[in-house]
C-alpha positions as CSV (number, residue, x, y, z in Angstrom):
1,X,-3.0,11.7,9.6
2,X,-0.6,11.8,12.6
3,X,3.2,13.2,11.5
4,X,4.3,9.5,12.9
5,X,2.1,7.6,10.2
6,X,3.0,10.0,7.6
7,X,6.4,10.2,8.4
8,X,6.3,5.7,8.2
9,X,4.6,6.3,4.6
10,X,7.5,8.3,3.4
11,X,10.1,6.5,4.7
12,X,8.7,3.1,3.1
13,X,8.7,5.1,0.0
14,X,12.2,6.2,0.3
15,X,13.2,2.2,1.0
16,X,11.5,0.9,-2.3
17,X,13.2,4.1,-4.4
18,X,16.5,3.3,-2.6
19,X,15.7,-0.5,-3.4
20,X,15.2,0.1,-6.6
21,X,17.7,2.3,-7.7
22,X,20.6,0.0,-5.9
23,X,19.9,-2.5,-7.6
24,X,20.5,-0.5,-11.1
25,X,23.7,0.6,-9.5
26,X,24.9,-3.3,-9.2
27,X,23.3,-4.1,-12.6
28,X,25.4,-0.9,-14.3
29,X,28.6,-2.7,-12.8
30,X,27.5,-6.6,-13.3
31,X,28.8,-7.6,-16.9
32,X,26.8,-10.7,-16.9
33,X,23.5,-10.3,-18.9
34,X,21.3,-12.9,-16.7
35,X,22.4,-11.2,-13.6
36,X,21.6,-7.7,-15.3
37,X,18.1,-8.9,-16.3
38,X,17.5,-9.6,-13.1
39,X,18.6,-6.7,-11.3
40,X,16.2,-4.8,-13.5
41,X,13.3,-7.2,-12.7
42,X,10.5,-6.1,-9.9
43,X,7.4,-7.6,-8.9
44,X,4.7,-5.8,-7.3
45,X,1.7,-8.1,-5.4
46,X,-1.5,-6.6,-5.7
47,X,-3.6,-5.3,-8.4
48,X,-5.3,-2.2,-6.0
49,X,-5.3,1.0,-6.8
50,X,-1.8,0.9,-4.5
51,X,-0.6,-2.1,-6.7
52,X,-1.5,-0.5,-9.6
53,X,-0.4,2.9,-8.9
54,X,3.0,1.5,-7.5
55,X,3.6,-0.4,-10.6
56,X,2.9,2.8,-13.1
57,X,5.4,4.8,-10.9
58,X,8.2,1.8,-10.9
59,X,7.8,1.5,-14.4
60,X,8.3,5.2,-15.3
61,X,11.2,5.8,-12.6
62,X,13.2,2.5,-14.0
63,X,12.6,3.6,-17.5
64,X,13.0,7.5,-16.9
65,X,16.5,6.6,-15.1
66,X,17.6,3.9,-17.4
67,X,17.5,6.3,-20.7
68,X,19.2,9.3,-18.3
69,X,21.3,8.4,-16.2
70,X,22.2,4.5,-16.5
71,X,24.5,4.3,-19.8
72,X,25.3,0.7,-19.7
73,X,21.7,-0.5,-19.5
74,X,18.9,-1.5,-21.6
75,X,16.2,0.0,-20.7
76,X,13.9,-2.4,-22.9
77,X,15.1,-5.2,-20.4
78,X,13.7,-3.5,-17.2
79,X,10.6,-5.6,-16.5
80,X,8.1,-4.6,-13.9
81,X,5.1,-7.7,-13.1
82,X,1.9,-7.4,-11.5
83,X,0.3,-10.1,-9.8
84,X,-3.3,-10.5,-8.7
85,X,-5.7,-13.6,-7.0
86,X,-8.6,-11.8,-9.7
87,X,-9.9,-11.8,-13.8
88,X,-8.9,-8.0,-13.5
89,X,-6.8,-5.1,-11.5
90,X,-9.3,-2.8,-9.7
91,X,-11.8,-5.0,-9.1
92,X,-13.3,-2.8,-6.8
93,X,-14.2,-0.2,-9.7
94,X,-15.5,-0.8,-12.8
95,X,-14.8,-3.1,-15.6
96,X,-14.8,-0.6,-18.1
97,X,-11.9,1.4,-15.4
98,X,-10.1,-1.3,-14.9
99,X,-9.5,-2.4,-18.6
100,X,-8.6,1.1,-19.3
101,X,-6.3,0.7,-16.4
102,X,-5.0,-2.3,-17.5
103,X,-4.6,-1.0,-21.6
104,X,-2.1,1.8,-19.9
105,X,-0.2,-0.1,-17.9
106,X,1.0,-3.1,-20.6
107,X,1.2,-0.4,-23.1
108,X,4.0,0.9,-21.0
109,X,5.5,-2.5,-20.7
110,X,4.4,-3.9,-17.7
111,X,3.2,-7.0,-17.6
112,X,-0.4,-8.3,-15.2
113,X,0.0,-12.0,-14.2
114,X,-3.3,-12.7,-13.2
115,X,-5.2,-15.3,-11.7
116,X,-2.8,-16.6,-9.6
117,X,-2.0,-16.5,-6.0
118,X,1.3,-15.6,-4.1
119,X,2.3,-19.2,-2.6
120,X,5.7,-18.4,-1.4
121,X,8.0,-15.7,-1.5
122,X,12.1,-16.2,-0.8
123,X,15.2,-13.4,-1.4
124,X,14.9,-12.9,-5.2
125,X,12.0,-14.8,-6.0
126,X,8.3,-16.0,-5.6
127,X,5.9,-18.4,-6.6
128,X,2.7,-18.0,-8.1
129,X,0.0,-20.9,-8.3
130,X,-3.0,-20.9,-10.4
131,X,-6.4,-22.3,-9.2
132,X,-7.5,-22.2,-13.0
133,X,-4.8,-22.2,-15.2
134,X,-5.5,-21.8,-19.2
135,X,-5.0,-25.3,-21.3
136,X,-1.2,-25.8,-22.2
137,X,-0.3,-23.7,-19.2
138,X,1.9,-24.8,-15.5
139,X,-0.1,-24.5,-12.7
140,X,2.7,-22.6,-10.8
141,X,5.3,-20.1,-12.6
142,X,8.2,-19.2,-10.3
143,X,9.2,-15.0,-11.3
144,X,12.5,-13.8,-10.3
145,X,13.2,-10.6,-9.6
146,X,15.8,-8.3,-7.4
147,X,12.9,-5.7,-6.0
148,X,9.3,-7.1,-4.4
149,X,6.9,-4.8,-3.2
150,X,3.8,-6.0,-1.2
151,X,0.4,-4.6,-2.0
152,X,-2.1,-7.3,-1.7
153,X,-3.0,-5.8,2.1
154,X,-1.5,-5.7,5.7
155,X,-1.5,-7.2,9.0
156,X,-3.8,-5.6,11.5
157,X,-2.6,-3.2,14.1
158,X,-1.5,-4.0,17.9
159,X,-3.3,-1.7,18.6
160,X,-6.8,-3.6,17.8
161,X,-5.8,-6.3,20.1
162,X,-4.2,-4.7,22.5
163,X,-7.4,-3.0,23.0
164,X,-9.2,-5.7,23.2
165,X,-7.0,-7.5,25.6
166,X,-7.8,-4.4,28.1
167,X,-11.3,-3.4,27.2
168,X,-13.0,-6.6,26.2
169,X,-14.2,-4.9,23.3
170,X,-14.4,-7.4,20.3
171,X,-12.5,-7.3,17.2
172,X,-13.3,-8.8,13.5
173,X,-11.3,-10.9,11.4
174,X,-9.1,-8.3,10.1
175,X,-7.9,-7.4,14.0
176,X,-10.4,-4.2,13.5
177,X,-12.4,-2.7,16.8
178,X,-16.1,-3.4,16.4
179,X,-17.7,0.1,17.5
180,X,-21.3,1.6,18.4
181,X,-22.5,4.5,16.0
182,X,-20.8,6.6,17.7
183,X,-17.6,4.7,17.5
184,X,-16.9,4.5,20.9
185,X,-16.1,0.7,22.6
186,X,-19.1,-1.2,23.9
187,X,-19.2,-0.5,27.6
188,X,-16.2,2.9,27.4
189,X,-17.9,5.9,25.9
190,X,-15.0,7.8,26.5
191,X,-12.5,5.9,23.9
192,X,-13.3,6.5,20.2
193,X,-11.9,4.6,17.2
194,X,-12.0,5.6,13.6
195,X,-10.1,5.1,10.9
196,X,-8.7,1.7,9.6
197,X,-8.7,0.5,12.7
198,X,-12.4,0.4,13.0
199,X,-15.6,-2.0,11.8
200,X,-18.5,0.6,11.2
201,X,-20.8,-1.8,9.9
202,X,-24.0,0.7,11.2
203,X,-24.6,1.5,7.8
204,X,-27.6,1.4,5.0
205,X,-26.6,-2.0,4.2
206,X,-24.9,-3.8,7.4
207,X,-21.3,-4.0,5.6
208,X,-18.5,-2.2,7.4
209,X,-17.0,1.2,5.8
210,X,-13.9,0.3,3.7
211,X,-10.5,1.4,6.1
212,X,-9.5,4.3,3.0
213,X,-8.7,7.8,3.7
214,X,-12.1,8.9,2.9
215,X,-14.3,7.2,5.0
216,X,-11.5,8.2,7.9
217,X,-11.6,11.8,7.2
218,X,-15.3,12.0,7.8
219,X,-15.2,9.8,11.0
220,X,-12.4,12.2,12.4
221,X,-14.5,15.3,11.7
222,X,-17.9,13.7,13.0
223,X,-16.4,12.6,16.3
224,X,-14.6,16.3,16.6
225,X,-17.9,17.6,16.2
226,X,-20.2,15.0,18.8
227,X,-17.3,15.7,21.3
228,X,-18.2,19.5,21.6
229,X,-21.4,19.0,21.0
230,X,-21.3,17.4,24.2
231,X,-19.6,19.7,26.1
232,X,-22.7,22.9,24.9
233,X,-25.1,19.7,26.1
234,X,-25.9,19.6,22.1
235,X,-26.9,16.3,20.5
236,X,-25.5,15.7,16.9
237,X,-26.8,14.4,14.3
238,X,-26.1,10.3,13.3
239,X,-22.9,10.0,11.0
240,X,-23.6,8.9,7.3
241,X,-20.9,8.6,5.2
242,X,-21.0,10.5,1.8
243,X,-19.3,8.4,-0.7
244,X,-17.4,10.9,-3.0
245,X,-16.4,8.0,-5.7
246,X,-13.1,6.4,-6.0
247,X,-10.2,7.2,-8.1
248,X,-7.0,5.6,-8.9
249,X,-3.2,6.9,-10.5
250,X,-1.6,4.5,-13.0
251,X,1.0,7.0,-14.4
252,X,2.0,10.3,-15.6
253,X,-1.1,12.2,-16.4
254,X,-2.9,9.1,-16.4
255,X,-5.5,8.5,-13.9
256,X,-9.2,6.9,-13.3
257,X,-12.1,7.7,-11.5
258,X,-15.6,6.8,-10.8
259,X,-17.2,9.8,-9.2
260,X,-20.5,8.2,-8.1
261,X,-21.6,7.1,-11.5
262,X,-19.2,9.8,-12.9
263,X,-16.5,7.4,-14.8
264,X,-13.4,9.0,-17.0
265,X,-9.8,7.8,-17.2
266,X,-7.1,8.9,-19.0
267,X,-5.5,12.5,-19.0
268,X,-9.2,13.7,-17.6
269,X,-9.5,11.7,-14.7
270,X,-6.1,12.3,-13.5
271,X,-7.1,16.2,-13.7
272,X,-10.2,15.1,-11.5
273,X,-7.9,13.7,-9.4
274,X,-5.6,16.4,-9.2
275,X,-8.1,19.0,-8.4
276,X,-9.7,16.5,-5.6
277,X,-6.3,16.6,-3.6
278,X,-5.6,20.1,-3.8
279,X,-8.9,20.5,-2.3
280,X,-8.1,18.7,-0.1
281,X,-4.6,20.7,1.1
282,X,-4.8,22.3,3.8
283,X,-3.9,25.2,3.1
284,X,-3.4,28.4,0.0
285,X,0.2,27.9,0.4
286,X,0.5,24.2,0.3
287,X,-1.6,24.4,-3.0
288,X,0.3,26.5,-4.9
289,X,3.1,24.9,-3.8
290,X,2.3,21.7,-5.1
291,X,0.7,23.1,-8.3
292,X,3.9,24.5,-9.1
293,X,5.6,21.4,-8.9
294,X,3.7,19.5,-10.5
295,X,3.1,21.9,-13.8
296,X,7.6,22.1,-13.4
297,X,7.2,17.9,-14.0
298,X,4.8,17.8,-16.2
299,X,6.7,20.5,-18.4
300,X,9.9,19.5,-18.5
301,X,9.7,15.5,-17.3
302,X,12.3,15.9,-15.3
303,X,12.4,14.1,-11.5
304,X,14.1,15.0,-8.2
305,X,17.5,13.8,-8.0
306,X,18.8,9.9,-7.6
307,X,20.8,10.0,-4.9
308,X,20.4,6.7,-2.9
309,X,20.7,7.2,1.3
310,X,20.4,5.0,4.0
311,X,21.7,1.8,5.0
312,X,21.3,-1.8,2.7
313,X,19.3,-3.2,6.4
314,X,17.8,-0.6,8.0
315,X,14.4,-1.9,7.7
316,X,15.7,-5.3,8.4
317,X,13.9,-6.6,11.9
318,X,13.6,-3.0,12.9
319,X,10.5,-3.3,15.7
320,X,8.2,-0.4,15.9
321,X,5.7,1.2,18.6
322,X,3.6,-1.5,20.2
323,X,5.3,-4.6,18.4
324,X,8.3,-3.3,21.1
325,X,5.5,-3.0,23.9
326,X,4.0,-6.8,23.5
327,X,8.1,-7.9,23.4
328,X,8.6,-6.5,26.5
329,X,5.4,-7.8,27.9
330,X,6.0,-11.2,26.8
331,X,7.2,-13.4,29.6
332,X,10.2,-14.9,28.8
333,X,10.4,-18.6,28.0
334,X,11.6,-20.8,30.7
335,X,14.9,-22.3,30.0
336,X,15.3,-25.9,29.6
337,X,17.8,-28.0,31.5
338,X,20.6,-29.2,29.5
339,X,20.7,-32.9,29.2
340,X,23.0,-34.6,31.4
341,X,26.0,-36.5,29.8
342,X,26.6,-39.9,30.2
343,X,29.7,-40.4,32.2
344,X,32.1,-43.4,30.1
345,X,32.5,-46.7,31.8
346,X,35.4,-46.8,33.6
């Protein structure tokens, strides 16, 4: 992953913890209850393993903070929501998975509002509508809350259409380049795309590779290899993608997985997972590194430090990369002439 994208990943992070934990800071100092209740409230929109994950952690950082450091509080009023379109979270694994997904996560006191799609989402609140909602039940529920985090998927990248725009290469309905097997453009050998921002569909069953980090990794190493296996005059092999299973963090020690048949939650399938990323480190170093911290949490609970940075709008309108580029491209509308005013009758 390029140091830009990573570095983007972590400062999102950093926005929702600051978010978050600013919003305790006003609800320490607000002596009315309502206000407090909501200040404590966050909604998280999408039941994915992001969604979920996201959820687990909120949950476990307001209620970790809230019974350490936030005196005035209640910490049986902070109230994290999860809301999903589906019957289930992690609908993409299985049933079994995702009800022992779901069993963690209201155990710890979050609550799944599912079955309902986002219809509208204003400063402090959204609106959920429901296509089949249970007898006795309103077909919309309006949940308030200070914090919302968006899961449910994002916009396509510039890039995709930018590309297209120069190439003529075509694009799916996600914004995604279509490529050849050796994902290259139709008609420009010499520009790959892998990644998210690619449709593979030259697979076993015609349906394109899902844009996750797994898929990715092997398209970057298989196009590192063809490349120099061009330049010895080599001819590699076709890519096939080895599907390595699927795994998903609710919480602390809580994880599941579905390792190709392979299914375990719980304490065991967060060790799975574990041991899958630091595999996956690049280096000794890194591993140990990260193994030491994460035995230190595990063995004492405790968490890095809350000190809140950054400014209340510094993600406010804040263009990036080629969202500046197509601004700049734009022409500029034409001005229209100013209607004249009637002169009074003499």
């Amino acid at each position: 992953m390029p140091a830009r994208w990573s570095s983007t990943i972590v400062e999102h992070a950093d926005e929702i913890r600051r978010r978050l934990l600013s919003a305790l800071e006003e609800a320490e100092q607000t002596p009315d209850p309502d206000r407090r209740r909501f200040l404590q409230s966050v909604v998280v929109v999408g039941g994915g393993p992001s969604g979920c994950e996201l959820a687990g952690s909120i949950n476990g950082l307001m209620r970790h903070s809230l019974e350490r450091d936030f005196r005035q509080l209640d910490p049986s009023h902070a109230q994290v929501i999860l809301v999903d379109p589906g019957d289930r979270v992690l609908r993409a694994m299985a049933p079994e998975l995702s009800a022992a997904a779901s069993d963690y996560l209201t155990s710890r006191g979050v609550e799944l509002v599912l079955g309902g799609r986002v219809q509208s989402i204003e400063a402090g609140s959204l609106t959920v509508a429901f296509k089949n909602p249970a007898p006795g039940t309103p077909e919309q529920r309006v949940l308030e809350a200070a914090t919302i985090c968006w899961s449910a998927g994002v916009r396509p990248s510039h890039l995709g259409k930018l590309l297209a725009d120069r190439t003529g290469c075509t694009v799916d309905r996600g914004g995604r380049v279509v490529v050849e097997a050796d994902f290259s453009i139709a008609g420009h050998p010499e520009i790959r795309v892998v990644g998210d921002l690619c449709s593979y569909a030259h697979t076993d069953n015609g349906k394109p590779l899902p844009g996750m980090a797994g898929p990715a990794v092997q398209m970057g190493g298989w196009v590192a290899l063809d490349l120099l296996a061009q330049l010895t005059g080599e001819r590699q092999n076709p890519f096939r993608w080895f599907d390595f299973g699927s795994m998903a963090v609710i919480g602390p020690l809580c994880a599941v997985a579905d390792l190709r048949g392979v299914k375990v939650s719980g304490a065991l399938g967060w060790l799975l997972w574990a041991l899958a990323h630091l595999a996956f480190m690049p280096a000794n170093e890194n591993r140990l590194t990260l193994l030491t911290k994460w035995l230190w949490v595990i063995a004492t609970g405790q968490r890095a430090n809350l000190l809140i940075t950054g400014r209340p709008d510094q993600h406010i309108g804040v263009e990036v990369g080629l969202e500046i580029a197509e601004r700049a491209a734009a022409p500029e509308p034409e001005p229209q002439p100013e209607p004249q005013k009637e002169q009074a009758a003499a």
